[in-house]
C-alpha positions in Angstrom: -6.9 22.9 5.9 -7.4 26.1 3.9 -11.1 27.6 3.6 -10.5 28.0 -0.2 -10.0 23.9 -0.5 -12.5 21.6 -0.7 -11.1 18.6 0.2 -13.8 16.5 -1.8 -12.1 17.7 -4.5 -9.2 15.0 -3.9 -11.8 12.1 -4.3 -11.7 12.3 -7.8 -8.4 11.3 -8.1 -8.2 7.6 -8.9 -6.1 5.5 -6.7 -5.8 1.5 -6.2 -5.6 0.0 -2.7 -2.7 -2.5 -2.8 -0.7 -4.8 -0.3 2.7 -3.1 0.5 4.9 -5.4 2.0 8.8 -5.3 3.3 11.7 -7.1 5.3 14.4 -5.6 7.0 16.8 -7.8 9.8 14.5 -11.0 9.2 11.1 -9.1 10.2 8.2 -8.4 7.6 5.2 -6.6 7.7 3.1 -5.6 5.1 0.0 -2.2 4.7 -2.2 -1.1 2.4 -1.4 1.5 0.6 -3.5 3.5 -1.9 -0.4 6.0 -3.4 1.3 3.7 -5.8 2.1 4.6 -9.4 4.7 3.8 -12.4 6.9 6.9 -12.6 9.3 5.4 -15.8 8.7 2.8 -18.2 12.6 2.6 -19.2 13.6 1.6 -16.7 10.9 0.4 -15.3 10.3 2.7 -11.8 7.3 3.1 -9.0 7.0 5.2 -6.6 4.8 4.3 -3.0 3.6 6.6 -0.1 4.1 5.6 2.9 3.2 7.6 6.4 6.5 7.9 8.7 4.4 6.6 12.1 3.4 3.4 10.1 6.3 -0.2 10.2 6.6 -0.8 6.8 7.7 2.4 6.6 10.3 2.0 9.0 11.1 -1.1 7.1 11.5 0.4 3.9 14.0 3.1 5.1 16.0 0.3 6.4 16.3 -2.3 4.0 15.7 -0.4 0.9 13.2 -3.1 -0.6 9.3 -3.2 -0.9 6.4 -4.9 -3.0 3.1 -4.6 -4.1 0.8 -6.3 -4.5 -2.2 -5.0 -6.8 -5.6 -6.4 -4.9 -8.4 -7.3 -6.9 -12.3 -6.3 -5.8 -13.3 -9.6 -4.3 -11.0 -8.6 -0.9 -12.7 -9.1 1.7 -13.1 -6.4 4.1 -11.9 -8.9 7.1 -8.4 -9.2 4.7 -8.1 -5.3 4.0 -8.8 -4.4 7.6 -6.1 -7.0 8.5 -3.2 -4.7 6.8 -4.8 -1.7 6.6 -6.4 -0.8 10.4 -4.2 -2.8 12.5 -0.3 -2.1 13.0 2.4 -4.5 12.6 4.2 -3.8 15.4 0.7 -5.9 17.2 0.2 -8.8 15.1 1.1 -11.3 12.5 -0.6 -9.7 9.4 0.5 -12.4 7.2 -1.4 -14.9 9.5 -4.2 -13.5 7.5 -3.1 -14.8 4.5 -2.9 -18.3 2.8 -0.2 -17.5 0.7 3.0 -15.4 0.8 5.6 -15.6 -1.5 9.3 -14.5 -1.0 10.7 -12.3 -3.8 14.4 -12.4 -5.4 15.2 -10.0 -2.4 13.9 -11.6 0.1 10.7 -8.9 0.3 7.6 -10.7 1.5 4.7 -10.5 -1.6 1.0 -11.0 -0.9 -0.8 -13.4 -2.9 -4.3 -13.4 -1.9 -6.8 -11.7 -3.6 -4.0 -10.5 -5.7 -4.3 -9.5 -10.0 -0.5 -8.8 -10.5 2.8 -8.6 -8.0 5.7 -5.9 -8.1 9.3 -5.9 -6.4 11.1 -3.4 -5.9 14.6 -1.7 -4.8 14.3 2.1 -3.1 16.8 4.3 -5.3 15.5 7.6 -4.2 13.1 9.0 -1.4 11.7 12.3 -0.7 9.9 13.6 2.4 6.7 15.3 2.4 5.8 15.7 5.5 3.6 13.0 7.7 4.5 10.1 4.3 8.1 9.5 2.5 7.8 8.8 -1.4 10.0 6.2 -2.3 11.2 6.0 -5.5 12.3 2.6 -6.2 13.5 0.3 -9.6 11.6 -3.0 -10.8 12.9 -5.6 -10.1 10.2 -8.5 -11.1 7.0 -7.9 -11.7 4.2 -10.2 -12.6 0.7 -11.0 -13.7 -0.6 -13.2 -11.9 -4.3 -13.4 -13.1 -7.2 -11.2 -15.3 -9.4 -9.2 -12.8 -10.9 -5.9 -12.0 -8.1 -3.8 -9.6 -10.2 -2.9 -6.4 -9.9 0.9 -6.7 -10.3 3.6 -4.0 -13.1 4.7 -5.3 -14.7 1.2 -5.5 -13.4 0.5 -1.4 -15.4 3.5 -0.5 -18.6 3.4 -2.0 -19.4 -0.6 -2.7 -17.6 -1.6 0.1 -18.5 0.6 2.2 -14.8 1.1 3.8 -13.4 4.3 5.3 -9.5 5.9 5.4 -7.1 4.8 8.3 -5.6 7.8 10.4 -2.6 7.2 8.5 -3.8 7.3 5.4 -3.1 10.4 3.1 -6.9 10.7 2.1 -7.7 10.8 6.2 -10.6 13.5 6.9 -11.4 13.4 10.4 -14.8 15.0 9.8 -15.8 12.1 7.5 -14.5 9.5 9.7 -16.2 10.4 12.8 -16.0 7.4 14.9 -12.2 7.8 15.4 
């Protein structure tokens, strides 16, 4: 990275950590993510990042579909770590979970720990590198309780959590035991 950026400068933009799930030939796996945001309120669009090296991003490509789900701040670190420091491709993520619905398109949606659920069809994408934005239309989304979002921010200092290799906000120099 450059000399002139200060990299600490990034943690002061607010993200969300949610559940991003997807299906593609009868397989799902799910990550978190902490790059989703509405891009269009008419219609109703969202965008996710998702690194290239990671399943569901394989997934996505593939089938065109994802959700999220927007976790709330009683995760559990045990249930975060579950989808966010352990690949897909290894385990049954969703073994972690007591509930998992199935969405009009057959896209696997996290229910634990969750506030509100969004599903999704890919219309767009854009490569940037190490992570593909997907730009995708609603197509359900609800609220499933009243809550406080667990926010980046919130993961990182109350929580005391860190950022997976994959993730966008990885420093290397922070996360020294990898």
């Amino acid at each position: 990275m450059s000399e002139c950026i200060d990299s600490r400068a990034f943690r002061h933009i607010t993200y969300g950590l949610y559940i991003v799930c997807s299906i593609h030939e009868g397989k799902k796996n799910g990550q978190i993510a902490n790059t989703v945001f509405q891009v269009t309120a008419n219609p109703p669009r969202i965008a996710v990042s998702i690194n290239k090296e990671n399943l569901t991003h394989e997934y996505i490509s593939n089938s065109g579909l994802f959700s999220v789900s927007v976790l709330d701040e009683s995760a559990p670190m045990k249930f975060i770590g579950a989808f966010g420091f352990r690949c897909g491709r290894d385990i049954d993520k969703f073994s972690f979970c007591s509930e998992v619905k199935v969405g009009e398109t057959g896209c696997p949606i996290v229910m634990d720990y969750v506030l509100s659920v969004i599903e999704t069809r890919v219309f767009n994408s854009v490569d940037v590198g190490t992570h593909t934005v997907f730009f995708a239309d609603v197509i359900s989304a609800e609220m499933l309780r009243e809550g406080e979002p667990l926010t980046y921010a919130y993961y990182h200092e109350v929580k005391k959590g860190r950022s997976p290799k994959n993730a966008p906000t990885y420093e290397a120099h922070v996360n020294k035991e990898e």
